[in-house]
C-alpha positions, 0 to 999 in steps of 0.5 A: 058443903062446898065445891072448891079447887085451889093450886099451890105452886112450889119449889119443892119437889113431888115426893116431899110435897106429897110425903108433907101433905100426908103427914099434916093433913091427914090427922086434921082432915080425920077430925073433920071426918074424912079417911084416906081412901087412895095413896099414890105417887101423884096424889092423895085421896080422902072421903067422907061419909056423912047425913045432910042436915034435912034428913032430920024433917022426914024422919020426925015427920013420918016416924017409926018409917021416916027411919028408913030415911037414916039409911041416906047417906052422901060422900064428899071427897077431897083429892090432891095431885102433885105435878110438875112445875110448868117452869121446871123446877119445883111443882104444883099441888091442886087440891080440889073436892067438897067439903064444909066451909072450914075445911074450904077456908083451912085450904084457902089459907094454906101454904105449901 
């Protein structure tokens, strides 16, 4: 998991951006295992529960107690907020969160 942040500019306005954003991204962030949490007129909000890959060592290391440690889990959570442009028409989408590296690079790629 990484932490990144990236900012689209664009000349579209905050409801399309948003309407837009919803629609693409939340079947494909679902296949990476984040649910939408939040909804709003700014911004969309997605988490993910998930085990870090080194739970694995104490739970075969210290069985049948080492499962206890399945109970451990992390979030990762992506956020988009739409505002707008500092030119005045169009707006500005920033996405920023934590997330595995395709899902960081699928962002870095993206265009809006």
């Amino acid at each position: 998991m990484r932490d990144f942040t990236y900012t689209f500019e664009t000349s579209k306005d905050q409801p399309t951006v948003l309407r837009e954003c919803l629609a693409e991204w939340t079947p494909q962030l679902s296949s990476h295992g984040y649910h939408l949490t939040t909804q709003s007129e700014i911004g969309l909000t997605y988490l993910k529960r998930f085990r870090p890959w080194w739970i694995v060592f104490p739970v075969i290391l210290l069985f049948p107690i080492g499962l206890l440690f399945l109970i451990y889990t992390q979030e990762a959570q992506l956020t988009a907020t739409v505002s707008p442009s500092g030119e005045g028409n169009g707006s500005c989408l920033t996405v920023a969160g934590k997330g595995p590296k395709a899902v960081a690079e699928a962002f870095a790629q993206m265009e809006v």
